[in-house]
C-alpha positions, 0 to 999 in steps of 0.5 A, a space after each residue: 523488471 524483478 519480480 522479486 528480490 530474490 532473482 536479483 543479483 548479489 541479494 542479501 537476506 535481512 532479519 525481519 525484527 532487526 530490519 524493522 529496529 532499524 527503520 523504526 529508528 529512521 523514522 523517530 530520528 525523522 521526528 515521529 513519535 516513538 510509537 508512530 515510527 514503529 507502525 510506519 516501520 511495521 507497515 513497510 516490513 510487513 509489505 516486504 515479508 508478504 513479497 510485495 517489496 515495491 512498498 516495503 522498506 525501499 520506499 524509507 528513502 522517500 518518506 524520510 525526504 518528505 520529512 526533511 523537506 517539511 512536506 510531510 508534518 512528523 508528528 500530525 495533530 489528527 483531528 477527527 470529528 464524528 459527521 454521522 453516527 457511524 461516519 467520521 472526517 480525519 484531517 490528517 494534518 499533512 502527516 505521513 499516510 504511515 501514520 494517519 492511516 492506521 490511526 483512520 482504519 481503527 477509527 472505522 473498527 471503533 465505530 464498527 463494533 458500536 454500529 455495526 458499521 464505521 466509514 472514515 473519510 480521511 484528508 491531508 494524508 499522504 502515500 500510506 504503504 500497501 493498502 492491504 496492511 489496513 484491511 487485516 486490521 480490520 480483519 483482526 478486529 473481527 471485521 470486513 475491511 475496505 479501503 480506498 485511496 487516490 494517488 498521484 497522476 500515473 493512469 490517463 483517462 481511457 483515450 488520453 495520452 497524459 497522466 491525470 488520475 493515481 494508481 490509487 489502490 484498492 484493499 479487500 479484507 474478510 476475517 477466516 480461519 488461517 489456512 483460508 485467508 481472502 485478502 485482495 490488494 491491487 492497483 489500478 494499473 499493469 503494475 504497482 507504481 513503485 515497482 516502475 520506479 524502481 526499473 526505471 532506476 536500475 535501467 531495467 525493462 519492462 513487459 510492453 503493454 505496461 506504459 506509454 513514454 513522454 509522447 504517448 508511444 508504447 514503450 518497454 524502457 523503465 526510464 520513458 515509462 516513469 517519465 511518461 504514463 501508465 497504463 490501467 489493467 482491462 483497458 476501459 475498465 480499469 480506467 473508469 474504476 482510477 477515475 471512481 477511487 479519485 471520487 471517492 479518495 479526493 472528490 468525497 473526502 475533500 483531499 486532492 484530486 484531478 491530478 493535484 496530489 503530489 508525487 511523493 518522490 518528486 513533488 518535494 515542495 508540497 504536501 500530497 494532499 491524498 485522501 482515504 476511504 475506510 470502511 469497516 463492518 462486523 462479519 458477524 452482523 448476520 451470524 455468529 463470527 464462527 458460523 461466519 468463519 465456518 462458510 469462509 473456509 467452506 467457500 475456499 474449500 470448494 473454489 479450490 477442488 474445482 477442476 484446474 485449468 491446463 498447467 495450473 498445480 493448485 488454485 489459491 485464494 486471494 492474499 495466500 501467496 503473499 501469506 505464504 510468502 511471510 511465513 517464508 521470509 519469517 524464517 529464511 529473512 527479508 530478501 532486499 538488493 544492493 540498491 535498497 540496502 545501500 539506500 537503507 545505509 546511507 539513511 542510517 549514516 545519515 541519523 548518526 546510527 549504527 548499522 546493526 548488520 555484518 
């Protein structure tokens, strides 16, 4: 299974700006609003540019058929009411999670900077990209951000053998000065749903322990694991936190839940119906922001000059890998192989537009 596009066969490098031109184009001549279809467009290149590809611009495709099929509304009428002083409700409308999304996070950082602190509960969403992009919009706010989501059924409940709760990410994000960043994004599972997929597309294996097949079975084959279920990390554990984010992304907010969001490549006949949690708090609640800042890189600092385990070079903070990997893909360009290309082409054929690269 690829880590990483770049260990792929015949990859192709991408300019980030003209990449992100071109999807921001894919998705007005879907319906979206223009300043819509560039966050959505932003969100997925950004999650390709930080190496988490299975939820960067190979998912266009995907959201482009919801927006053909009509399950996915592309320009929401967004409903928010304030149920609390510090708490609001989003209906999302059925649009994009690419769009409801953002628009849930800066309702959160707006309520935060009044009350120190702001919860949006969000309904009517759907798949919203990497989780991770919310949070570093709170932390650029000057924030703490949280985010929590269901998803479709992917993971069992520890003991069965069906598909019952999402992958349903969590998202971690504290404000820190630039070489001290803390950014934790993960799924419930082995791996992210998204890079099953797309193994399971290219007839590629993948590491055993990952999934079960159609019958339950263990199984290495990309096909039989898409078609069957995953697998949580830390066994028990990691079952029992899928079935904590259904309560809070489904059960709490009133979107979809054991087992009714949709599969947002499959389920082309209805909405997704997922929900969100975002949460958001000032880091400066209990000291200036700079204090704060300061025992931030403090705390990095020490983690890192402890003694390394055999083998290990350096000891990184959550989130610097993928920072790391966006100041690279900033320069050299955007790592996508032939499939993802191909996919991207066909889109572009599609809305009449040009292809902007060689």
């Amino acid at each position: 299974m690829i880590d990483s596009p770049e260990t792929a066969a015949d990859v192709v490098f991408f300019d980030p700006p003209r990449l992100q031109e071109l999807v921001t184009g894919l998705f007005a001549a879907a319906g979206l609003e223009a300043q819509d279809a560039a966050v959505a467009a932003d969100i997925l290149v950004t999650a390709d540019l930080r190496g988490v590809w299975s939820h960067g611009v190979a998912r266009v495709p995907m959201y482009l058929a919801r927006l053909r099929s009509r399950t996915a509304t592309p320009r929401p009428s967004i409903h928010i009411a304030r149920v609390a002083p510090a708490v609001a409700s989003i209906d999302g409308d059925d649009g994009l999670g690419l769009v409801v999304a953002p628009r849930a996070m800066q309702e959160a950082i707006t309520i935060a900077q009044e009350a120190g602190i702001g919860l949006v509960g969000v309904r009517r969403s759907g798949h919203f990209g990497a989780a991770g992009y919310y949070t570093r919009q709170a932390t650029a706010a000057g924030c703490i951000g949280m985010v929590f989501t269901n998803a479709s059924p992917a993971l069992p409940p520890w003991g069965a053998a069906k598909p019952f709760f999402g992958t349903s990410p969590f998202a971690f994000g504290a404000p820190a000065p630039a070489d001290a960043t803390f950014q934790i994004d993960m799924a419930m599972s082995r791996v992210a749903r998204g890079k099953l997929k797309f193994a399971a597309a290219r007839g590629e294996s993948i590491p055993e322990g990952y999934a079960l097949d159609p019958e339950g079975r263990p199984t290495t084959d990309g096909n039989a694991a898409f078609a069957g279920t995953m697998l949580a990390f830390g066994e028990h554990k990691g079952a029992a936190l899928a079935w904590m984010m259904d309560i809070l992304g489904g059960v709490f907010t009133g979107a979809g839940y054991g087992g009714d969001v949709a599969n947002p490549f499959e389920d082309l006949d209805r909405y997704q119906q997922t929900g969100h949690v975002f949460l958001a708090f000032r880091a400066d609640l209990f000291m200036p922001a700079d204090a704060f800042a300061a025992r931030m890189a403090d705390l990095d600092r020490r983690a890192k000059e402890l003694p390394r385990a055999a083998g290990v070079d350096e000891i990184l903070s959550p989130g610097e890998p993928e920072q790391r990997s966006e100041r690279a893909y900033r320069q050299r360009g955007i790592p996508l192989t032939p499939d993802v290309v191909e996919g991207l082409h066909a889109e572009a054929v599609r809305a009449s537009m040009a292809w902007p690269f060689p």
